[in-house]
C-alpha positions as a Markdown table, in Angstrom:
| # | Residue | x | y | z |
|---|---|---|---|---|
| 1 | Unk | 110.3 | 96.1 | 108.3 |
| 2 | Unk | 112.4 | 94.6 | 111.5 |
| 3 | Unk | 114.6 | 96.8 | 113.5 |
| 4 | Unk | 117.9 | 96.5 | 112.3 |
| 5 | Unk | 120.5 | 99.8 | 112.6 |
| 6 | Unk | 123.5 | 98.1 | 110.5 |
| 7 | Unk | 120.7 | 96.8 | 107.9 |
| 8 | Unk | 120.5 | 100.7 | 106.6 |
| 9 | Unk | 123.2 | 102.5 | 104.7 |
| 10 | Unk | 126.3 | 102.7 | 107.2 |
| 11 | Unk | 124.5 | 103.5 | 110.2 |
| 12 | Unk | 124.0 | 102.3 | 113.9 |
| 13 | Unk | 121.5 | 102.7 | 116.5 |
| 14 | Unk | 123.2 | 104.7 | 119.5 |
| 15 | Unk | 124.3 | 102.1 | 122.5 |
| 16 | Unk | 122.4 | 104.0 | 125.0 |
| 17 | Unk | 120.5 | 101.6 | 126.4 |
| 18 | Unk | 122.2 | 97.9 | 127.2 |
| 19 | Unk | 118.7 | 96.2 | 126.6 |
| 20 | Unk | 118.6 | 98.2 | 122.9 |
| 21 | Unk | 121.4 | 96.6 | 122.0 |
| 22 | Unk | 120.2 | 93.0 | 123.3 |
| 23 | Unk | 117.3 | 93.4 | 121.3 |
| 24 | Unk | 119.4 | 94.1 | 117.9 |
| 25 | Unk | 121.9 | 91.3 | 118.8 |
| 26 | Unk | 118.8 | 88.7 | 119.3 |
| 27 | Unk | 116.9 | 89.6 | 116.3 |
| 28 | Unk | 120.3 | 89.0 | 114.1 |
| 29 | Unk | 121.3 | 85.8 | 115.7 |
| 30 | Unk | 117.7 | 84.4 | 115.4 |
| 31 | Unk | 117.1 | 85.1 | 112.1 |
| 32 | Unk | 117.5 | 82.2 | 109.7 |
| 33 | Unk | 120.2 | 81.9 | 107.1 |
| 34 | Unk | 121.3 | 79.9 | 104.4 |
| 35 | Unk | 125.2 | 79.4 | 105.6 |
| 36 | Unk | 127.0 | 80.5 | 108.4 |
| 37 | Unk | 127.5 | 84.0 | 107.4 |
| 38 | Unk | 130.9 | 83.5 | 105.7 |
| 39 | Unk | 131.0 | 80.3 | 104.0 |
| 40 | Unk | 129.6 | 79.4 | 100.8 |
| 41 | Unk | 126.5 | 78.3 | 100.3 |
| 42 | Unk | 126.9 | 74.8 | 99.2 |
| 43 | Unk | 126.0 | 73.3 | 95.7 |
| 44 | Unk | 123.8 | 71.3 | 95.1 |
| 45 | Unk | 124.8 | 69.4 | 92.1 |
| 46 | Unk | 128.6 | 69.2 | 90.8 |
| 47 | Unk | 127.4 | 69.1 | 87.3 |
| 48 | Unk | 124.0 | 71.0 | 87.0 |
| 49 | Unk | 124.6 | 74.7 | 86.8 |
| 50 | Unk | 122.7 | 76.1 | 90.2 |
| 51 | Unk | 121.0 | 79.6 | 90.7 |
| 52 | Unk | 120.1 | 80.8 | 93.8 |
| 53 | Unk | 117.3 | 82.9 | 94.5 |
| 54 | Unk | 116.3 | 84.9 | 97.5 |
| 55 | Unk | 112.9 | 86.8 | 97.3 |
| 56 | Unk | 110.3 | 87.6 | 99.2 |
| 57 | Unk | 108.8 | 84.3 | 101.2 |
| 58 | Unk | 105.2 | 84.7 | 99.4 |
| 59 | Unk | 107.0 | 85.1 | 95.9 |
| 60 | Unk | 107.8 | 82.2 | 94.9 |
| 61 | Unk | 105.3 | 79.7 | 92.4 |
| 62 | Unk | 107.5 | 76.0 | 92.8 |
| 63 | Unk | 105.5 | 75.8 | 89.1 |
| 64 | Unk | 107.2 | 78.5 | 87.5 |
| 65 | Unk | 110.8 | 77.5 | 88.9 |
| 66 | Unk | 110.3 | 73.9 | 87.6 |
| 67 | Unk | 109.7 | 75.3 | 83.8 |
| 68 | Unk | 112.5 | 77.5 | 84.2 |
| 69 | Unk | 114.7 | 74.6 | 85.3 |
| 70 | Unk | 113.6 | 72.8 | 82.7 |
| 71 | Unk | 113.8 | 75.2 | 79.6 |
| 72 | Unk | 117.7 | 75.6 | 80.7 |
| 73 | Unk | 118.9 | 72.4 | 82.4 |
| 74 | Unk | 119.7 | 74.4 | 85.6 |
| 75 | Unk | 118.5 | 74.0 | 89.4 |
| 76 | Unk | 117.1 | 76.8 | 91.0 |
| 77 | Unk | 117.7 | 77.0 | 94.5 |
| 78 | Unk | 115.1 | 79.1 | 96.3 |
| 79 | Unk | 115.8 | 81.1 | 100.2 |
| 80 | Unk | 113.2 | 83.7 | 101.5 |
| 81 | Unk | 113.2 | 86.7 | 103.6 |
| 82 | Unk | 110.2 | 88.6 | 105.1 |
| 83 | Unk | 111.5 | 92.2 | 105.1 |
| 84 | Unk | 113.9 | 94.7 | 103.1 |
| 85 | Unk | 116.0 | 94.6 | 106.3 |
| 86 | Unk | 116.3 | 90.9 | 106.5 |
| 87 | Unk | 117.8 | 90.5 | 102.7 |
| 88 | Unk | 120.5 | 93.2 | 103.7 |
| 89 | Unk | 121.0 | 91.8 | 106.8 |
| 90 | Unk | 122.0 | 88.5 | 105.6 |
| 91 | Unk | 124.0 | 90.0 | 102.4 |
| 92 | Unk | 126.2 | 92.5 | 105.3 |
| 93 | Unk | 127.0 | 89.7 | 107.7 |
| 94 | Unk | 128.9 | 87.6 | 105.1 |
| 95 | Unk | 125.8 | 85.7 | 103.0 |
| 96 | Unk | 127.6 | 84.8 | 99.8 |
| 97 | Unk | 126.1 | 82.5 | 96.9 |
| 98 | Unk | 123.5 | 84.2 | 95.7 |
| 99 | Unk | 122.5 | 85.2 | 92.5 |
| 100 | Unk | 119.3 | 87.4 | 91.8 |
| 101 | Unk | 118.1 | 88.8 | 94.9 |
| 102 | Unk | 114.3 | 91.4 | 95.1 |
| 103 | Unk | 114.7 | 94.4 | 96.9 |
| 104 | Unk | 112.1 | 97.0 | 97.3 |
| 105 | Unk | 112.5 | 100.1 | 95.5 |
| 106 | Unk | 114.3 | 102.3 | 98.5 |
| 107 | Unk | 116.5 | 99.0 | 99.6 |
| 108 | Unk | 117.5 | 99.1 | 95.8 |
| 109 | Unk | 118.5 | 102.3 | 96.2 |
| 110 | Unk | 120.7 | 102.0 | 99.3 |
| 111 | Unk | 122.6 | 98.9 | 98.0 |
| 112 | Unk | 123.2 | 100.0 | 94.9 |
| 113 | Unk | 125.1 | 103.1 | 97.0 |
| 114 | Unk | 126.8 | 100.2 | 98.6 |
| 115 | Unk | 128.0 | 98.4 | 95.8 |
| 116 | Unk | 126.2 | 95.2 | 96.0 |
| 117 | Unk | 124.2 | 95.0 | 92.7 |
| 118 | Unk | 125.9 | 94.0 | 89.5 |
| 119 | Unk | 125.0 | 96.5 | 85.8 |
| 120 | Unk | 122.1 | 94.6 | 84.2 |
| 121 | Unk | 123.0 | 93.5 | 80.2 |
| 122 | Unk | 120.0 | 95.0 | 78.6 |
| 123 | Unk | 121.2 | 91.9 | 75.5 |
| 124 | Unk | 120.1 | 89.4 | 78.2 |
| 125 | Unk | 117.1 | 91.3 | 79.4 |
| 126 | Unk | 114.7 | 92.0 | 76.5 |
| 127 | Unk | 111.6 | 92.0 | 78.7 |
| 128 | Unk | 112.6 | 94.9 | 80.5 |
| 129 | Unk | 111.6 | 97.2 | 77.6 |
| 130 | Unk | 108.0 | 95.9 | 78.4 |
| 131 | Unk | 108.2 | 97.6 | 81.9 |
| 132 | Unk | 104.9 | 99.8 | 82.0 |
| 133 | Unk | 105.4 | 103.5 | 81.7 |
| 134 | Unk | 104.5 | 104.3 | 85.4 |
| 135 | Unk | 107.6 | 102.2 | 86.7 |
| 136 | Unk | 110.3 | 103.9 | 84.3 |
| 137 | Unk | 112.3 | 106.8 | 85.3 |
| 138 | Unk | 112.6 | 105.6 | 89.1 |
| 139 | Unk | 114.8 | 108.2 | 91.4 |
| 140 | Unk | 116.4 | 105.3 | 92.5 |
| 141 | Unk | 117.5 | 104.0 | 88.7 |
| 142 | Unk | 116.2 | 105.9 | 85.8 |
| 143 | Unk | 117.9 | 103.9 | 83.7 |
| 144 | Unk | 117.0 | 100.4 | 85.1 |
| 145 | Unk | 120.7 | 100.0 | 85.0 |
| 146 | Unk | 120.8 | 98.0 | 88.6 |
| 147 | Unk | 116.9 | 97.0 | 89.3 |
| 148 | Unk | 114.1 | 96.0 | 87.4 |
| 149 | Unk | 110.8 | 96.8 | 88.9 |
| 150 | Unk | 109.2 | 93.6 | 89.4 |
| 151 | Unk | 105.8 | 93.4 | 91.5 |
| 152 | Unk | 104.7 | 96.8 | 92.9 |
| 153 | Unk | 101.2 | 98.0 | 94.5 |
| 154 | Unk | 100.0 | 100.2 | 97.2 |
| 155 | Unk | 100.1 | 100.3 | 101.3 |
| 156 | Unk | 96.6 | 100.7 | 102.9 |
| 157 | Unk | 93.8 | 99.3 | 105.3 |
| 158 | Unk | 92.3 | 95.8 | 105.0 |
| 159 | Unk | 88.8 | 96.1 | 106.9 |
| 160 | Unk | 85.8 | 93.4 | 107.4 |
| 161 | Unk | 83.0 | 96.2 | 106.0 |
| 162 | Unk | 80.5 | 93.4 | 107.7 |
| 163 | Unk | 82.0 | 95.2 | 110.9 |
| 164 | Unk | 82.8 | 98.2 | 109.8 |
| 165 | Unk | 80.5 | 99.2 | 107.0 |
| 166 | Unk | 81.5 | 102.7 | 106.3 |
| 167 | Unk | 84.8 | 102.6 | 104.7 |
| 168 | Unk | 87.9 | 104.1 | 106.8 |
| 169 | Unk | 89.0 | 107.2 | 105.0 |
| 170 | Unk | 91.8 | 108.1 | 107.5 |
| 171 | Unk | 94.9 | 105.9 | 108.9 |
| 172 | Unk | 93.1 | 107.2 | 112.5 |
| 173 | Unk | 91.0 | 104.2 | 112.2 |
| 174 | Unk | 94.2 | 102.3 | 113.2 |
| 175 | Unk | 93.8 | 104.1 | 116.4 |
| 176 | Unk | 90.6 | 103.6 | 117.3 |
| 177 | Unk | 89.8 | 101.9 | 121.2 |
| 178 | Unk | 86.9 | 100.1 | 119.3 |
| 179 | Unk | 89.0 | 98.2 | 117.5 |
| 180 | Unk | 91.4 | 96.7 | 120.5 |
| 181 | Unk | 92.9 | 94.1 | 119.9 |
| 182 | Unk | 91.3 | 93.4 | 116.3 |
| 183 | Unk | 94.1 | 95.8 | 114.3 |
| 184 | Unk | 96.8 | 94.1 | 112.8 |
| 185 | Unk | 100.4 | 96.3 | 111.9 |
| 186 | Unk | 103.3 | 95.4 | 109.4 |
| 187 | Unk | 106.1 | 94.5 | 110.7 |
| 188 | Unk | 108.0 | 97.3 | 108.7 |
| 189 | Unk | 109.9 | 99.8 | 109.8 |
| 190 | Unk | 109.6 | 102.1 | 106.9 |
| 191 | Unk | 105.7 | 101.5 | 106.6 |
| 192 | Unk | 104.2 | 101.8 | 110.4 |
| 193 | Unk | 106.3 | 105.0 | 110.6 |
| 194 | Unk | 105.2 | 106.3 | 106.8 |
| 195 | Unk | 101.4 | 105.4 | 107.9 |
| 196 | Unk | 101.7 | 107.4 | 111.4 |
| 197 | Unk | 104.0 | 110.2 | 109.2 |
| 198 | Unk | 101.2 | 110.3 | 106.8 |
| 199 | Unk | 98.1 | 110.5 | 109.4 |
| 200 | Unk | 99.8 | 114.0 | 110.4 |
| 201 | Unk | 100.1 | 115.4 | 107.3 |
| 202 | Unk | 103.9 | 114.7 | 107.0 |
| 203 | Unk | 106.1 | 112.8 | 104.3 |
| 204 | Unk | 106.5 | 109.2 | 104.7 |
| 205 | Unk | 110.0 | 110.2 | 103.6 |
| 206 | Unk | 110.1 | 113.0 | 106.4 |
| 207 | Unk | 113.9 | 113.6 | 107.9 |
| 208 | Unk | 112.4 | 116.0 | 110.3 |
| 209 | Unk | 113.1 | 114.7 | 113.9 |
| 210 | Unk | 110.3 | 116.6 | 115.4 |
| 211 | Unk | 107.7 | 114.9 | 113.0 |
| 212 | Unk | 109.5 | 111.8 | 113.5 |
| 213 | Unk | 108.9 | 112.0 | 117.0 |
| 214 | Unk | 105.2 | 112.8 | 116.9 |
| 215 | Unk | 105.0 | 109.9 | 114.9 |
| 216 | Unk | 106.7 | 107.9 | 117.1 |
| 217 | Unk | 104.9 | 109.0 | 120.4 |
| 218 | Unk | 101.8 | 108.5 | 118.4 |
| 219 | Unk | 102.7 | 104.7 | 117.5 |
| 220 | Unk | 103.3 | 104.4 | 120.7 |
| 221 | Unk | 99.4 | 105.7 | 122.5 |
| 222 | Unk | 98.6 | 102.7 | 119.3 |
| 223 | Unk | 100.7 | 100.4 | 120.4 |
| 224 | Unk | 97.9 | 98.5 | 123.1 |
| 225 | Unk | 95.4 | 98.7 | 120.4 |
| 226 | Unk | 97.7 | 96.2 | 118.2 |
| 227 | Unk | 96.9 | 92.6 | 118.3 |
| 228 | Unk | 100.2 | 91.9 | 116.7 |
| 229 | Unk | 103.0 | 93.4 | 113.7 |
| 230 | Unk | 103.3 | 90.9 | 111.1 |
| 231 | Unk | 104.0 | 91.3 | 107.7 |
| 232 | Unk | 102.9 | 87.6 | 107.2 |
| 233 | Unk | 100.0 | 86.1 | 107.0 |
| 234 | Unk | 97.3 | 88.6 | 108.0 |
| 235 | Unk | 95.3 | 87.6 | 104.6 |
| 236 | Unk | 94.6 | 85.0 | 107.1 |
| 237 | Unk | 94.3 | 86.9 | 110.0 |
| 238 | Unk | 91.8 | 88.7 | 107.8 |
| 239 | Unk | 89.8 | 86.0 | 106.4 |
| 240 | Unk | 89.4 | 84.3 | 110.1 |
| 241 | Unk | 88.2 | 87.2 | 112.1 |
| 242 | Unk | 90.8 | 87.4 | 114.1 |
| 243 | Unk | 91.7 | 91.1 | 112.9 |
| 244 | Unk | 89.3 | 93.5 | 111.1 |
| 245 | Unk | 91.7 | 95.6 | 110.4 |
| 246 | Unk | 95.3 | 95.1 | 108.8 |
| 247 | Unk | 98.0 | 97.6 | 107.8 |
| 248 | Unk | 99.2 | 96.2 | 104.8 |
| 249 | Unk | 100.2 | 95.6 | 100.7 |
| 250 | Unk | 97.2 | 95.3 | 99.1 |
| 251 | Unk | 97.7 | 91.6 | 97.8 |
| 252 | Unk | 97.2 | 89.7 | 100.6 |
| 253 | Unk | 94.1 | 91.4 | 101.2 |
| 254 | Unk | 93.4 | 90.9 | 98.0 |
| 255 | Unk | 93.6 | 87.4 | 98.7 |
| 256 | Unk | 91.7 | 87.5 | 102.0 |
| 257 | Unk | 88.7 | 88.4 | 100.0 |
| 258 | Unk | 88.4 | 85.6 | 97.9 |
| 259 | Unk | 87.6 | 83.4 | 101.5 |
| 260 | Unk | 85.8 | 86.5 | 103.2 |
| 261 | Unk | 83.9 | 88.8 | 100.6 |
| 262 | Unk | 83.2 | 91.4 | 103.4 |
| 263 | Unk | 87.1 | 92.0 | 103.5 |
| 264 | Unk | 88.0 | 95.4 | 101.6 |
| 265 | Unk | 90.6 | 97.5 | 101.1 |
| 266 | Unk | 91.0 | 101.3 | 101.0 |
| 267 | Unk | 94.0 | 103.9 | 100.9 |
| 268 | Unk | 92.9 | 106.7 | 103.6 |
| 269 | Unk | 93.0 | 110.2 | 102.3 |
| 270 | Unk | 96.5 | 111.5 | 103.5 |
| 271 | Unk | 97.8 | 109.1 | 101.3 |
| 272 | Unk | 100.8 | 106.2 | 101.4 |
| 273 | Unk | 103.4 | 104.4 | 100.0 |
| 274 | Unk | 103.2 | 103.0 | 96.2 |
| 275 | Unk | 105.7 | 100.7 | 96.2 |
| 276 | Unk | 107.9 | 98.4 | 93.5 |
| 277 | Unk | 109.9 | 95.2 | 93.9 |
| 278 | Unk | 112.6 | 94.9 | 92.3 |
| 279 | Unk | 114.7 | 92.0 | 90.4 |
| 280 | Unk | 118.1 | 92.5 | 90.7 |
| 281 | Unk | 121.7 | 90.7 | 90.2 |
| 282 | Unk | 124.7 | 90.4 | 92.8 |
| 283 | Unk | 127.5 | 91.8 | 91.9 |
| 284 | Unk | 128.9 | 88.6 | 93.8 |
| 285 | Unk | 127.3 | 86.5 | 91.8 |
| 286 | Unk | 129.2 | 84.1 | 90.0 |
| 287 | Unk | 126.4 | 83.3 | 87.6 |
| 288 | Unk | 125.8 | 86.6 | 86.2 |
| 289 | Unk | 124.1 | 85.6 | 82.8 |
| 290 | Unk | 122.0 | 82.8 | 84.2 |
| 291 | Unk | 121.1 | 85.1 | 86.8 |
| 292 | Unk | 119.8 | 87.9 | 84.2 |
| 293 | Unk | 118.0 | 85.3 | 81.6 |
| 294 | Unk | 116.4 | 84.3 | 84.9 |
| 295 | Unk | 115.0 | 88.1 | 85.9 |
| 296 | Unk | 114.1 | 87.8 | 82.1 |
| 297 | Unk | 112.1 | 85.3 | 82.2 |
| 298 | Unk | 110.1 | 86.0 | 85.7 |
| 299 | Unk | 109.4 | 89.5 | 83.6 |
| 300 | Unk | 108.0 | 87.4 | 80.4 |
| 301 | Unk | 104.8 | 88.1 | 80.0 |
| 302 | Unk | 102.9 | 84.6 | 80.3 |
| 303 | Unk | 104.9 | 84.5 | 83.8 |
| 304 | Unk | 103.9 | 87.3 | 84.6 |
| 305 | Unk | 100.1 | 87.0 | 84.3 |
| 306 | Unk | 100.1 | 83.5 | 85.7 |
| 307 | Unk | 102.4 | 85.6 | 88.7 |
| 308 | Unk | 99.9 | 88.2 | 88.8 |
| 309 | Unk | 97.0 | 86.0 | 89.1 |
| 310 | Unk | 98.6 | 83.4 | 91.8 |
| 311 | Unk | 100.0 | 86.5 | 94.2 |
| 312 | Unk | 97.6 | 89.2 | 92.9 |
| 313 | Unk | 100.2 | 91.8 | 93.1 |
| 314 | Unk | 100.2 | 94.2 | 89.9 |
| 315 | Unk | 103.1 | 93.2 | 87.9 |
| 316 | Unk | 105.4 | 95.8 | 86.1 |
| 317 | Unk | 105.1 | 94.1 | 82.2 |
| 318 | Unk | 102.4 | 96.6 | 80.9 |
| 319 | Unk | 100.4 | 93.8 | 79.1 |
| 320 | Unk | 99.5 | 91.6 | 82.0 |
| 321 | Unk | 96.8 | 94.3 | 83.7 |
| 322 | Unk | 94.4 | 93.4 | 79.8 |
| 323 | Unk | 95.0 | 90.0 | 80.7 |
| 324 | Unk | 94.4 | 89.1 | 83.7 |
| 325 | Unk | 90.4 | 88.2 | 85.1 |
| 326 | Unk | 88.4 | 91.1 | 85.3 |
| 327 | Unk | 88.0 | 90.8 | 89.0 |
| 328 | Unk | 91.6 | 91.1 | 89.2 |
| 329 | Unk | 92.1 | 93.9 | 86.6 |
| 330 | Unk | 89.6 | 96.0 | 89.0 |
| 331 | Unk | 90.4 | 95.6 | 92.5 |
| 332 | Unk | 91.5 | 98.6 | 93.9 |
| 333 | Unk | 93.8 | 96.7 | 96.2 |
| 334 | Unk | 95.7 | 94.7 | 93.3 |
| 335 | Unk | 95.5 | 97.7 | 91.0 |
| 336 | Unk | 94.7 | 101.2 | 92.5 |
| 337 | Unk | 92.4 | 103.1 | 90.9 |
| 338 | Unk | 94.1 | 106.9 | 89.2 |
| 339 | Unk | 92.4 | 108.9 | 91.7 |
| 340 | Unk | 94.5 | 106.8 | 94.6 |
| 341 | Unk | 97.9 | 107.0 | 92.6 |
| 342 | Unk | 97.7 | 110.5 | 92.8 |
| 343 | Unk | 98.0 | 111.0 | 96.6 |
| 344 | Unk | 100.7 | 108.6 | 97.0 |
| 345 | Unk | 104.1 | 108.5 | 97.4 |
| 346 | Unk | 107.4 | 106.8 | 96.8 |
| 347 | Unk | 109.6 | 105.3 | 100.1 |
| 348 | Unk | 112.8 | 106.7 | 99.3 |
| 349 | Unk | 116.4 | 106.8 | 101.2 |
| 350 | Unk | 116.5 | 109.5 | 104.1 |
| 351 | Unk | 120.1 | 109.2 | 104.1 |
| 352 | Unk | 121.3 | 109.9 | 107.9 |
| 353 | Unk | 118.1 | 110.6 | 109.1 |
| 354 | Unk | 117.7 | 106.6 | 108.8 |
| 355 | Unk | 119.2 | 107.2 | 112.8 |
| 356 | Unk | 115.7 | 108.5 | 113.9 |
| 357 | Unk | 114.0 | 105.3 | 112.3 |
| 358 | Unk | 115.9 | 103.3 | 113.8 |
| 359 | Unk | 115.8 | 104.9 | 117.3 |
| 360 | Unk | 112.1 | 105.5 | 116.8 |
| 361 | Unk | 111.2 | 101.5 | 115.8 |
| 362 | Unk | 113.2 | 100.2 | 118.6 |
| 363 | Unk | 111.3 | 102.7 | 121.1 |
| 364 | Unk | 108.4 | 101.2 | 120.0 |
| 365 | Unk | 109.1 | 98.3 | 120.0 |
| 366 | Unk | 110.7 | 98.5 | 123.6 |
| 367 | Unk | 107.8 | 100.4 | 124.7 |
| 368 | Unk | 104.9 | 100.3 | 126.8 |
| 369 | Unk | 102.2 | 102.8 | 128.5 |
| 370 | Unk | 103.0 | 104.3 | 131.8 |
| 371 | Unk | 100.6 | 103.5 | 134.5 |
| 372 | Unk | 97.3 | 105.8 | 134.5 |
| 373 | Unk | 98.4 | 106.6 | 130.5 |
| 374 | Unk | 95.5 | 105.9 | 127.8 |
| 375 | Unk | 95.4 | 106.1 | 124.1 |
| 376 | Unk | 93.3 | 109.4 | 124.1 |
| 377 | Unk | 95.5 | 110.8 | 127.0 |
| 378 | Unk | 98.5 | 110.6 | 125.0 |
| 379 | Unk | 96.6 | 111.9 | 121.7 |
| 380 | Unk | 93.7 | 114.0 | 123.2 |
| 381 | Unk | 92.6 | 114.9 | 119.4 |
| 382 | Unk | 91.7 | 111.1 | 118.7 |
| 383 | Unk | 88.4 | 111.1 | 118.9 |
C-alpha cells in the first residue's frame, strides 16, 4: 500500500535521488504511532490484564471487544493501520507492546522470514480447525503454524452502472479519459502494480523488471486520470458520486451499495488478487495465551457472522457463508462467484525483486506528465 523500501524484507530503495529519500523520511515521521518507537506502550490498568490489538482501521466492532473484555476480565486496547506496510513499519522502527497483530497473506509471509510472529498453540486455538477448505494449505503457512486466515476477498472495480451501464470487463477501464478525474486507486503498492501487471497479461507476482516497468510507465500515462489513491473510505467516495470508479477490496463496495444500488462490482477478465487477512501473535508478546484465546474467539463462529455481516468481508470459518443474509451470501463482491476464483491469484513475496516495487511506486508517485505528453500518447493501444 504506501511506499516504504525498509517496510519489505531487508531491502532499500536506491538513494539516487535526494527528493526520493525526502519522500520516504516524511511518510515515516508522519505516520502515527502508539509510542515513541522504542518505549513501551504504556498500560492501562496495573491490575487488569491488557491486550493490545493492531488491525486494520475498518476491522474493528467496539461491540465485539466489549464481550470479549467481559467474558475474560481483560482490557483490550485497540491501534489501527491502513496498509501492510504501515503495521511493518511501525513493528521495524522499535513498536513494542503488542499482542495479535493482522497481516495480509504475503506480509505474513515476509515477517514470519523475519522472525516476528510467535508458533500458534493449536490447544488454545480450536476454531482454527473450522478454517474453510479454500484457505488451508497457504504457500505462506500450510500448516497455519504462524497465521490464521482471518477475512479474505477479492481486488476489483467498483462502478456506478447508472453511469456506466455495461459492466467493465478489463482493468483498461481504469484508463479511460472519460472517466478523469472520477477513478479512484488504492493506495497499495502491491495492488496498483498487480492491477497494471494484470491488464498486460503479466503476474501480479511478476519479478520481471521489463514487465514491471511497462507496468509502471503505464501507471504513470493513468496517473492524471486519478482523482486520488486511497485505501479508505472510497465506499463513500462511491456512494456520493464523487468517483464512479474505485480500485478496490470488494467490501467497501459492498457497503457503498447499500446507500447507492447503482454501485457494482466486477473482477475484469485478466484477473487479480484473492486475498486473506490474517490473525497472528508477536513473538514479542508478553501475553501470548490471552493473545491466542483472543484470535480464537474473533474466529468463533457467532463473531464471525456478526463480523461478516457488519464489514461484509467473507470470513474464513466455513459456516458463516449459510448464515449470513442472502443478499450477503450472493454478492459477488463479498463472496466471488467460482467462475471469478478461478482467474485469480495469490500476492505472494517476490523476494529481491521487492527493489523494482519500490523504485516503481515511488516513480509514480514522484511523477508527472511531460509537457505535450497525453495518456494515449504514452499508451497509443488505449483506445
Amino acid at each position: 500500500m504506501i511506499m516504504l523500501p525498509i517496510l519489505r524484507q531487508i531491502t532499500k530503495l536506491p538513494n539516487r535521488t535526494f527528493i526520493a529519500a525526502l519522500l520516504c523520511a516524511a511518510i515515516l515521521a508522519c505516520q502515527p504511532a502508539p509510542d515513541d518507537g522504542k518505549k513501551p506502550v504504556p498500560k492501562t490498568s496495573r491490575t487488569t490484564p491488557t491486550l493490545y490489538y493492531f488491525t486494520w482501521s475498518d476491522y474493528v466492532g467496539p461491540e465485539l471487544i466489549e464481550a470479549f473484555e467481559k467474558q475474560h476480565g481483560v482490557k483490550v486496547v485497540v491501534d489501527t493501520f491502513s496498509s501492510n506496510e504501515e503495521l511493518l513499519a511501525k513493528l521495524q522502527s522499535g513498536a513494542t507492546g503488542y499482542d495479535v497483530i493482522v497481516p495480509s497473506d504475503f506480509m505474513a509471509a515476509i515477517m514470519m522470514k523475519l522472525g516476528l510472529l510467535a508458533e500458534l498453540d493449536p490447544a488454545l486455538v480450536p476454531n482454527a480447525r473450522s478454517i474453510e477448505d479454500r484457505l488451508r494449505g497457504l504457500p505462506f503457512d500450510p500448516e497455519q503454524r504462524h497465521a490464521v486466515p482471518y477475512l479474505w476477498g477479492t481486488v476489483g472495480i467498483g462502478y456506478d452502472s447508472a453511469i456506466i451501464p455495461s459492466p467493465p470487463d478489463s482493468w483498461d477501464v481504469l484508463w479511460d479519459p472519460r472517466y478523469k478525474g472520477r477513478i479512484s486507486m488504492l493506495n497499495d503498492q502491491r495492488e496498483v502494480l498487480g492491477a497494471a501487471l494484470r491488464s498486460i497479461g503479466a503476474s501480479l507476482n511478476s519479478r520481471d523488471p521489463g514487465e514491471i516497468a511497462r507496468a509502471k510507465q503505464k501507471l504513470i500515462a493513468q496517473k492524471p486520470l486519478v482523482k486520488t489513491y486511497t485505501s479508505d473510505h472510497y465506499d463513500q467516495l462511491l456512494a456520493t458520486g464523487e468517483v464512479i470508479l474505485a480500485h478496490g477490496w470488494g467490501g467497501p463496495v459492498a457497503r457503498a451499495m447499500i446507500h447507492k444500488p447503482s454501485i457494482k462490482y466486477v473482477v475484469p477478465r485478466e484477473g487479480g488478487t484473492i486475498w486473506a487477512d490474517c490473525l497472528a501473535v508477536l513473538k514479542i508478546s508478553p501475553n501470548k495465551a490471552l493473545a491466542m484465546k483472543f484470535v480464537n474467539y474473533l474466529l468463533d463462529r457467532d463473531v464471525a457472522v456478526r463480523t461478516t455481516t457488519r464489514l461484509l468481508f467473507a470470513h474464513a470459518n466455513r459456516e458463516v457463508k449459510a448464515l449470513v443474509a442472502p443478499e450477503i451470501r450472493n454478492n459477488p463482491a463479498v463472496y466471488a462467484p467460482e467462475a471469478v476464483l478461478d482467474r485469480l491469484e495469490w500476492a505472494t513475496d517476490v523476494g529481491q525483486a521487492i527493489r523494482l516495487y519500490d523504485r516503481a511506486w515511488t516513480e509514480l508517485k514522484l511523477s508527472a506528465l511531460q509537457p505535450g505528453e497525453t495518456v494515449t500518447h504514452l499508451i497509443p493501444n488505449l483506445v
